[in-house]
C-alpha positions as CSV (number, residue, x, y, z in Angstrom):
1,X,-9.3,-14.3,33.1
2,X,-12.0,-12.7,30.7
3,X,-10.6,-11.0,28.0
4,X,-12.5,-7.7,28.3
5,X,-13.5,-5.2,25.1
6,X,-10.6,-3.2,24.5
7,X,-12.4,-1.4,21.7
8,X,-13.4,1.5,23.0
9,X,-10.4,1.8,26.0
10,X,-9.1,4.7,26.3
11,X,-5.5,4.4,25.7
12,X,-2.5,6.1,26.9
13,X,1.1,6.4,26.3
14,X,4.1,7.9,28.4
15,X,4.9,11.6,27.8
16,X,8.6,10.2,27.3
17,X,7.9,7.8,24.5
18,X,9.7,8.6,21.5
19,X,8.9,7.9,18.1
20,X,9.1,4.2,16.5
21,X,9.1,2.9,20.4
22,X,6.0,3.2,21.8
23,X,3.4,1.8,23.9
24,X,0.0,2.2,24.9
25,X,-2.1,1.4,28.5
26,X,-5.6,1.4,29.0
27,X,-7.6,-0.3,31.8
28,X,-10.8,-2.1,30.9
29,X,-13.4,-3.8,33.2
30,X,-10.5,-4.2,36.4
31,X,-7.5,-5.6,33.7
32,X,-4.5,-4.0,32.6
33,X,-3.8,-3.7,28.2
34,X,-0.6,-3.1,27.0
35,X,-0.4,-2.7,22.9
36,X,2.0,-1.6,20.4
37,X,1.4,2.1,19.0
38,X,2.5,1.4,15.5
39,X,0.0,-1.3,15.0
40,X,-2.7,1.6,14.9
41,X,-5.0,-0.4,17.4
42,X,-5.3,-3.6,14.7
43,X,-1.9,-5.3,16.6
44,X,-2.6,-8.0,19.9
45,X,-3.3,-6.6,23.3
46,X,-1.2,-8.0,26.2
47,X,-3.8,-8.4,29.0
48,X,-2.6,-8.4,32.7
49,X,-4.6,-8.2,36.4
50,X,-4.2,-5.7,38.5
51,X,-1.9,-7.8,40.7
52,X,0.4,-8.4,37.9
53,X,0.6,-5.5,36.6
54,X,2.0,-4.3,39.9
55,X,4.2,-6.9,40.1
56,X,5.6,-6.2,36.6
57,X,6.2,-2.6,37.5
58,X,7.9,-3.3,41.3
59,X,10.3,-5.2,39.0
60,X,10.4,-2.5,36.5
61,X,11.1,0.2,39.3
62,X,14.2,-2.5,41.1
63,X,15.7,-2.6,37.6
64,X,14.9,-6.5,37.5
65,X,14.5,-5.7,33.5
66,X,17.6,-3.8,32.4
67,X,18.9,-5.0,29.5
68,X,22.1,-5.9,30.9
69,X,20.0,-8.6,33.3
70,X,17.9,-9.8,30.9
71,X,21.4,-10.8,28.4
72,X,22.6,-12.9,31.8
């Protein structure tokens, strides 16, 4: 995959997030980036496609990530 310029993305974050624990989406050229809010935009962008990025949340909405499951 081609990393695409996230430099100009516009980024988003859930209504929900509270502070210290955030993330930010943005979706750039047909991928998915996923970055870390208190990095100020410097910090690494996680890049997914469109098909992972579905996958990841299906598992996200089965509770496949809970904490509980991921300590098994």
């Amino acid at each position: 995959m081609n990393r695409p310029d996230f430099s100009k993305a516009k980024w988003r974050k859930s209504g929900v997030s509270g502070d210290g624990g955030c993330v930010e989406v943005a979706y750039v050229d047909g991928v998915i980036g996923v970055r870390d809010t208190k990095d100020n935009g410097a910090g690494p962008v996680l890049a997914f496609t469109q098909r992972e990025w579905t996958a990841f949340l299906a598992g996200a909405q089965a509770g496949e990530f809970e904490l509980n499951e991921l300590a098994d």
